[in-house]
PAROZA-854226 format. One record per atom (N, C-alpha, C): y, x, z; residue number from 1; atom name; residue in three letters. Coordinates in pm, whole numbers, plus 50000, padded with zeros to 5 digits. Each point is the difference from the previous one (the first is absolute). Layout:
! PAROZA-854226
+-------+-------+-------+-----+------+------+
:     v :     u :     w : pos : site : code :
+-------+-------+-------+-----+------+------+
:     Y :     X :     Z : NUM :   CA :  ALA :
...
+-------+-------+-------+-----+------+------+
This chain:
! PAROZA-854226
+-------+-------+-------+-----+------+------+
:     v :     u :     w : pos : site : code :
+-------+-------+-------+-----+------+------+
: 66662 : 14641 : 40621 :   1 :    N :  UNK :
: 50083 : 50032 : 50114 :   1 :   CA :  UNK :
: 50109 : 50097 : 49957 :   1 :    C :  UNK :
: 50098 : 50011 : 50080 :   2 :    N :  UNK :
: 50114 : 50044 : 49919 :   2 :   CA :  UNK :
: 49979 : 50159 : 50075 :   2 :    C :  UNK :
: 50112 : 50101 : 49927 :   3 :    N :  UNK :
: 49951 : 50111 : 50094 :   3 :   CA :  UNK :
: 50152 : 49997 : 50097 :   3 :    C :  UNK :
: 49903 : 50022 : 50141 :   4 :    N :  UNK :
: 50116 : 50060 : 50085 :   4 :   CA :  UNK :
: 49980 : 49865 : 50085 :   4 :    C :  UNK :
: 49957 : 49861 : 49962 :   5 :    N :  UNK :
: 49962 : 49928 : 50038 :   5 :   CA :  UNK :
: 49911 : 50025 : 50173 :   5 :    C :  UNK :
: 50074 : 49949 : 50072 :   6 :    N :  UNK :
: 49922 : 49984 : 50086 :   6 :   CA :  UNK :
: 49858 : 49926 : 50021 :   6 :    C :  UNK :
: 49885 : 50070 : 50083 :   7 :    N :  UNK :
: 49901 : 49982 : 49941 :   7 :   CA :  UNK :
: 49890 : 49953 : 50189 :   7 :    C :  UNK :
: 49952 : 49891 : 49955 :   8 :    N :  UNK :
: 49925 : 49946 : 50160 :   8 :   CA :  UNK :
: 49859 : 49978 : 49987 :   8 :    C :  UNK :
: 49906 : 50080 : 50069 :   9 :    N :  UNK :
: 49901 : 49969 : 50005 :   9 :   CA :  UNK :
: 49880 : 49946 : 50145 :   9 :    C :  UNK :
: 49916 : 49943 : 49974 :  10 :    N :  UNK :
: 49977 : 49944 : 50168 :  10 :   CA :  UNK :
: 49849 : 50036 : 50022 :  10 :    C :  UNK :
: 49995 : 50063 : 50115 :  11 :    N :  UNK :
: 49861 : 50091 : 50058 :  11 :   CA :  UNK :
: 49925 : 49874 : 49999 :  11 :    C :  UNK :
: 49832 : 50032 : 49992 :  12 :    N :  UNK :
: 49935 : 49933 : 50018 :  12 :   CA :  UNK :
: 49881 : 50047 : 50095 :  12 :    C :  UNK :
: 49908 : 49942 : 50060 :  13 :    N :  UNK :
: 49894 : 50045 : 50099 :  13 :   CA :  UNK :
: 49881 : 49956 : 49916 :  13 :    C :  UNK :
: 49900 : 50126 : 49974 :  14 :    N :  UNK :
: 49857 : 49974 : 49914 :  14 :   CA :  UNK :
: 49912 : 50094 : 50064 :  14 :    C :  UNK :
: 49897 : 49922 : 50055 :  15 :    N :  UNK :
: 49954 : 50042 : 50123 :  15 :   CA :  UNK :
: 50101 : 50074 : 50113 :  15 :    C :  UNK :
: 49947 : 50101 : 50043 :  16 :    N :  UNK :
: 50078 : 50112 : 50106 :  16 :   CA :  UNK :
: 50156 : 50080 : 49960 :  16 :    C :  UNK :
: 49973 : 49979 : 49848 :  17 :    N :  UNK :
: 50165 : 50036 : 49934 :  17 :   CA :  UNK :
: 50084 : 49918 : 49966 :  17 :    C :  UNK :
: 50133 : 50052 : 50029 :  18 :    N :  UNK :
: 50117 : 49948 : 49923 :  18 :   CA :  UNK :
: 50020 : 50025 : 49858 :  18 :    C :  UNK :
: 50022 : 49959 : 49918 :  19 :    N :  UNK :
: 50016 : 49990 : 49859 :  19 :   CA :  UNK :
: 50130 : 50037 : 49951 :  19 :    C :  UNK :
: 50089 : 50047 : 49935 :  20 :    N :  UNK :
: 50141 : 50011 : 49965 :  20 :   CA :  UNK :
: 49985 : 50018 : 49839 :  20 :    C :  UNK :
: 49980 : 49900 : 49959 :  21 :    N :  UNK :
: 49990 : 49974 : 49852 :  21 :   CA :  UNK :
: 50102 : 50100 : 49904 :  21 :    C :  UNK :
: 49935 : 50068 : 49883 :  22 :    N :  UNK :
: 50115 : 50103 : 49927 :  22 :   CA :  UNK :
: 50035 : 49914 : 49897 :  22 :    C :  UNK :
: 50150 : 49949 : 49931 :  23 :    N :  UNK :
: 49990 : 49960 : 49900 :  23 :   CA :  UNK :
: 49946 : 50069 : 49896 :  23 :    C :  UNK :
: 49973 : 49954 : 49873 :  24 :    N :  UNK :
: 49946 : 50032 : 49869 :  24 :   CA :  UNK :
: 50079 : 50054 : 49945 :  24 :    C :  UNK :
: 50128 : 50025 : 50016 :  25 :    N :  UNK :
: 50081 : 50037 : 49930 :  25 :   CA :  UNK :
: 50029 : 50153 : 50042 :  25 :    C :  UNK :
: 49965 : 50053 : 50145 :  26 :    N :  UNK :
: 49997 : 50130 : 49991 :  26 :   CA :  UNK :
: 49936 : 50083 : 49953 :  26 :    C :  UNK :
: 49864 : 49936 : 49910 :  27 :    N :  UNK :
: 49890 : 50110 : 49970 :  27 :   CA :  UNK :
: 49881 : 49999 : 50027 :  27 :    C :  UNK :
: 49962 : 49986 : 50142 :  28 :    N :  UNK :
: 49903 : 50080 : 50086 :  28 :   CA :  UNK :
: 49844 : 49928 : 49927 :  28 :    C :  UNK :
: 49943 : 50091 : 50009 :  29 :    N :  UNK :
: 49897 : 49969 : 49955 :  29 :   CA :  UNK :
: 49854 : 49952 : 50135 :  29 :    C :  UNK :
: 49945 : 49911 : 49952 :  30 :    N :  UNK :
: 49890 : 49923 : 50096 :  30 :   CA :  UNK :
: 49917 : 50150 : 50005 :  30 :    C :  UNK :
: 49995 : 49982 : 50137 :  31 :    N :  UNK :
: 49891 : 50148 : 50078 :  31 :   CA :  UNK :
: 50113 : 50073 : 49983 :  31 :    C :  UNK :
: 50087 : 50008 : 50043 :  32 :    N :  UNK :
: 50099 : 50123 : 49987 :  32 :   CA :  UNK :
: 49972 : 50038 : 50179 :  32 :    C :  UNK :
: 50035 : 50125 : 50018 :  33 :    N :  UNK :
: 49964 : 50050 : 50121 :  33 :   CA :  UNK :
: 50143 : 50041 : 50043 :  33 :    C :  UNK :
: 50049 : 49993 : 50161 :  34 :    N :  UNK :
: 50112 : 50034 : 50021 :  34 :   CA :  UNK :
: 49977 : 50065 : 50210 :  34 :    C :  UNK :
: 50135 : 50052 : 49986 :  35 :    N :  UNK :
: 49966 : 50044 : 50154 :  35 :   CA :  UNK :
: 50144 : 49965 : 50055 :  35 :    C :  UNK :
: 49957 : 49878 : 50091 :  36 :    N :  UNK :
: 50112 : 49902 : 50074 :  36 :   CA :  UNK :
: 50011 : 50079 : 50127 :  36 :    C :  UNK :
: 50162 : 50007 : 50021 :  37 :    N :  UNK :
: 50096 : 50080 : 50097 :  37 :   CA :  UNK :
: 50103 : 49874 : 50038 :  37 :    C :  UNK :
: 49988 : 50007 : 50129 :  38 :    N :  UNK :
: 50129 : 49923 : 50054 :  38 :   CA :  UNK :
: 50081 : 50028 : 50079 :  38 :    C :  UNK :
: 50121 : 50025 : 49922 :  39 :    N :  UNK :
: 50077 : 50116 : 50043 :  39 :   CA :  UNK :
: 50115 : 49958 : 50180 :  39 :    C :  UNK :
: 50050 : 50108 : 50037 :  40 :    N :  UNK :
: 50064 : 49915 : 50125 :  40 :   CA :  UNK :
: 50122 : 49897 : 50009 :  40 :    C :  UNK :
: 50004 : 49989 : 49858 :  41 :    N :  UNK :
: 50104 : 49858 : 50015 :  41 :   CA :  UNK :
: 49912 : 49900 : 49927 :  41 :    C :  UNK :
: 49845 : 49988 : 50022 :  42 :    N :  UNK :
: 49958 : 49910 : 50005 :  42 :   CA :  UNK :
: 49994 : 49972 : 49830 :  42 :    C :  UNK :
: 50004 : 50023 : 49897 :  43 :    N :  UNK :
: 49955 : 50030 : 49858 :  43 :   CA :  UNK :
: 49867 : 50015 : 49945 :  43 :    C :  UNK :
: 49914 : 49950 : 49952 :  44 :    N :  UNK :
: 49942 : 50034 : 50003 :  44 :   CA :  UNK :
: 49979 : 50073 : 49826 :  44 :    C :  UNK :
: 49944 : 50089 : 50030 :  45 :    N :  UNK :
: 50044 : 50039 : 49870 :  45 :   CA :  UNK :
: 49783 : 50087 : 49906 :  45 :    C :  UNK :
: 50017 : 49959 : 49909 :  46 :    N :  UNK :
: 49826 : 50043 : 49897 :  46 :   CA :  UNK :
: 50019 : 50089 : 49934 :  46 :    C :  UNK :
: 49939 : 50163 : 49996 :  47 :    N :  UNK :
: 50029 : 50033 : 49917 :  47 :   CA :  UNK :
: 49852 : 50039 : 49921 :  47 :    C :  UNK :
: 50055 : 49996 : 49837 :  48 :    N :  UNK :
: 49862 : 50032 : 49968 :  48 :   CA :  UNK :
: 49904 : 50093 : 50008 :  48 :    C :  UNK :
: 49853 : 49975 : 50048 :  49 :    N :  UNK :
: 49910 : 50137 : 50058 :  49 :   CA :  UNK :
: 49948 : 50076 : 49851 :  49 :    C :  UNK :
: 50039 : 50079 : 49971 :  50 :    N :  UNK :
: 49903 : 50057 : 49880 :  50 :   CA :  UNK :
: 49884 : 50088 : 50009 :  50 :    C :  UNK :
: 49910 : 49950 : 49955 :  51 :    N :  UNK :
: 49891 : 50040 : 50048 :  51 :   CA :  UNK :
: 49979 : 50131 : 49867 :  51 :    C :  UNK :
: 49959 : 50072 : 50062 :  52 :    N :  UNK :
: 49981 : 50177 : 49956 :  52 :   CA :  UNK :
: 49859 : 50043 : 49965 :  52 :    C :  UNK :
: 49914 : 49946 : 49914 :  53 :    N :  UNK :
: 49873 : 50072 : 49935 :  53 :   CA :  UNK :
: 49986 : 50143 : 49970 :  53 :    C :  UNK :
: 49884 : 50037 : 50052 :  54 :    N :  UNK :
: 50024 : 50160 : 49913 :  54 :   CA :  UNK :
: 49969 : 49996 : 49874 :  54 :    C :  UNK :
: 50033 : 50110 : 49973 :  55 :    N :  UNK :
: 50033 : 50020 : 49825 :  55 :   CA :  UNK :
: 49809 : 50059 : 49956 :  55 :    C :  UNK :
: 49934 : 49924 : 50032 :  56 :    N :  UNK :
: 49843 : 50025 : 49941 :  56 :   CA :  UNK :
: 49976 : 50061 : 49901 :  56 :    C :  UNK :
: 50103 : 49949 : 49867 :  57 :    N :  UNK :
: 49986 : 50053 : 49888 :  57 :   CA :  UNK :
: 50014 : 50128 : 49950 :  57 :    C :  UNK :
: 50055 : 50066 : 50126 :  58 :    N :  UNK :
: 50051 : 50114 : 49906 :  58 :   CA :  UNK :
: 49966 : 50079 : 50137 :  58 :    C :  UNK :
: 49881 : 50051 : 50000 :  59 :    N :  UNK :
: 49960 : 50084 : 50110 :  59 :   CA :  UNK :
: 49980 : 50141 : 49930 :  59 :    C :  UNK :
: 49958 : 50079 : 50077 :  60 :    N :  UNK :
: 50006 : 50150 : 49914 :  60 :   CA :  UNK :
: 49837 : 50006 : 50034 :  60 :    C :  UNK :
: 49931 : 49992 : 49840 :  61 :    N :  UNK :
: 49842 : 50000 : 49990 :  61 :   CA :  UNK :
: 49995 : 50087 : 50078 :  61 :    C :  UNK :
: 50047 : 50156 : 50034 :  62 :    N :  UNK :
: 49893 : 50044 : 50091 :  62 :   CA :  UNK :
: 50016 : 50014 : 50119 :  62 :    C :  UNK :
: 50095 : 49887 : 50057 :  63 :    N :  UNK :
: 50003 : 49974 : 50128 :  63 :   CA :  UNK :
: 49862 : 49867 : 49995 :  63 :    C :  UNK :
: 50012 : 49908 : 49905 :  64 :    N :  UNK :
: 49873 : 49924 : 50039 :  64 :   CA :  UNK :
: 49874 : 50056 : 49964 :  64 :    C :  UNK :
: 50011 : 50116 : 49966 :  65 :    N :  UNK :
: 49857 : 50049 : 49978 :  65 :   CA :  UNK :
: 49966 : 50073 : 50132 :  65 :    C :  UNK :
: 50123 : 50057 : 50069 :  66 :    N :  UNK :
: 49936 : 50097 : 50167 :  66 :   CA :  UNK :
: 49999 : 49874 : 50060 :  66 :    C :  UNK :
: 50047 : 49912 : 49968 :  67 :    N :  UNK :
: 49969 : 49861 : 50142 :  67 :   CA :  UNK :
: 49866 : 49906 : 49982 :  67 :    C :  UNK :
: 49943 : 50025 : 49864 :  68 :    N :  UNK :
: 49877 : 49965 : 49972 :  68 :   CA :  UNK :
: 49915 : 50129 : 50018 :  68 :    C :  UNK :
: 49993 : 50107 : 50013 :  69 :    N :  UNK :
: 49914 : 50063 : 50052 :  69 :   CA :  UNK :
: 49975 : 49985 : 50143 :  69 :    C :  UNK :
: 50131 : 50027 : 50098 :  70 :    N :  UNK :
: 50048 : 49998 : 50117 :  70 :   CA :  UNK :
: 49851 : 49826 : 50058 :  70 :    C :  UNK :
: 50022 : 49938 : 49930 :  71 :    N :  UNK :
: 49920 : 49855 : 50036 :  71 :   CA :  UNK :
: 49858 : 50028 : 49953 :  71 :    C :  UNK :
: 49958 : 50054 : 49918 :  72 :    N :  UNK :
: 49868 : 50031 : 49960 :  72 :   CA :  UNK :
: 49942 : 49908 : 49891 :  72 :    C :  UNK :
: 50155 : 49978 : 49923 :  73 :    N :  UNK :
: 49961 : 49916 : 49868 :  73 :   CA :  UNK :
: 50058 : 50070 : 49901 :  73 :    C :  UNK :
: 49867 : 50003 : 49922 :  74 :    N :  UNK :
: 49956 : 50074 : 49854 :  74 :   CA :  UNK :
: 50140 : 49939 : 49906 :  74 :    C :  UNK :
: 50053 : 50118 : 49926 :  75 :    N :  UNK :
: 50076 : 49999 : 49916 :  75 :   CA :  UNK :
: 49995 : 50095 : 49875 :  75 :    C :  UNK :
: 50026 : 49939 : 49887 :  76 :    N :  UNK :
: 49973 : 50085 : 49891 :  76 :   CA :  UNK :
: 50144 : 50028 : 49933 :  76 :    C :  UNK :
: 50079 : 49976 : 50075 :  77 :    N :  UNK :
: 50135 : 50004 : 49904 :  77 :   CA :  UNK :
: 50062 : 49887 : 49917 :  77 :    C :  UNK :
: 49956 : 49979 : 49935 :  78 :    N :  UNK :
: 50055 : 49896 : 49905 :  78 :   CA :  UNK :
: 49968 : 49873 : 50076 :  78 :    C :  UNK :
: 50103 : 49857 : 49885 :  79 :    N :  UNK :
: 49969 : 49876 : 50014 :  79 :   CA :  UNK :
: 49933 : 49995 : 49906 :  79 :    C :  UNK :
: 49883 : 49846 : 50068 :  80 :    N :  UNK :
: 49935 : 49961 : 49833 :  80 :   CA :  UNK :
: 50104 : 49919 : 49951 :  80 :    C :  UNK :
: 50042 : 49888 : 50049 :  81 :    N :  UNK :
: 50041 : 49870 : 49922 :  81 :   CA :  UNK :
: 49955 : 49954 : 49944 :  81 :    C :  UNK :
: 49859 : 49952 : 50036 :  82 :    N :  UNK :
: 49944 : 49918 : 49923 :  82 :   CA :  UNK :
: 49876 : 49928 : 50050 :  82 :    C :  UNK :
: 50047 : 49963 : 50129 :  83 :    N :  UNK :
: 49963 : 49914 : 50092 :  83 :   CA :  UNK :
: 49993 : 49878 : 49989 :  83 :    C :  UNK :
: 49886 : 49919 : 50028 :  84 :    N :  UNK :
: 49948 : 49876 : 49918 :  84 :   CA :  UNK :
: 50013 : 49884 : 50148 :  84 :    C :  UNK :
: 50155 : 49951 : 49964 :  85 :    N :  UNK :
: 49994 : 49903 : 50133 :  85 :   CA :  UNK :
: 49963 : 49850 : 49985 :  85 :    C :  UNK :
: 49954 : 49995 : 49905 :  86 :    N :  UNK :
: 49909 : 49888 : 49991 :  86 :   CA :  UNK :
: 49893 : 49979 : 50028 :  86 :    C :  UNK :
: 49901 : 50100 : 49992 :  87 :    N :  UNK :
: 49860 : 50021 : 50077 :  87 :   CA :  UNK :
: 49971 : 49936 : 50146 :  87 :    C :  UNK :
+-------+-------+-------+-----+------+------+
C-alpha cells in the first residue's frame, strides 16, 4: 500500500460486537489492549491502555520483612534459591 494512500476498512458483527479490523501494517500486536473514546464529532478514536505492574523486584527487604511479620509469617532474612519446582 502506498503511503498517504487512502485506506478502507469494513466493520464486521461477531457475536454482540462490531469488529473494525487493524491493518498489519500498523503494528498492533494480537491481545493488544486499548481504551475506545468516541469523540463528539463522532470519531471514534483507541488509545493504547498500558497496563502498570508494580515493580516486585525491587522492594526494600525490610519493608518485606515488617509486612511478613505484620501477617505472622516466619522470616529469616535471606532468599534460598534453591527451590525444587519439579517436585
Amino acid at each position: 500500500m502506498k503511503e498517504g494512500a487512502p485506506m478502507t476498512v469494513r466493520s464486521r458483527r461477531q457475536g454482540k460486537s462490531i469488529i473494525i479490523p487493524i491493518p498489519s501494517e500498523f503494528g498492533v500486536k494480537p491481545n493488544s489492549v486499548f481504551d475506545p473514546e468516541q469523540l463528539s464529532d463522532g470519531t471514534i478514536q483507541f488509545t493504547p491502555h498500558e497496563i502498570k505492574y508494580p515493580d516486585i523486584w525491587n522492594d526494600d527487604p525490610e519493608t518485606i520483612a515488617q509486612f511478613n511479620r505484620q501477617i505472622g509469617l516466619q522470616d529469616r532474612g535471606h532468599q534460598y534459591g534453591r527451590e525444587n519446582a519439579d517436585s
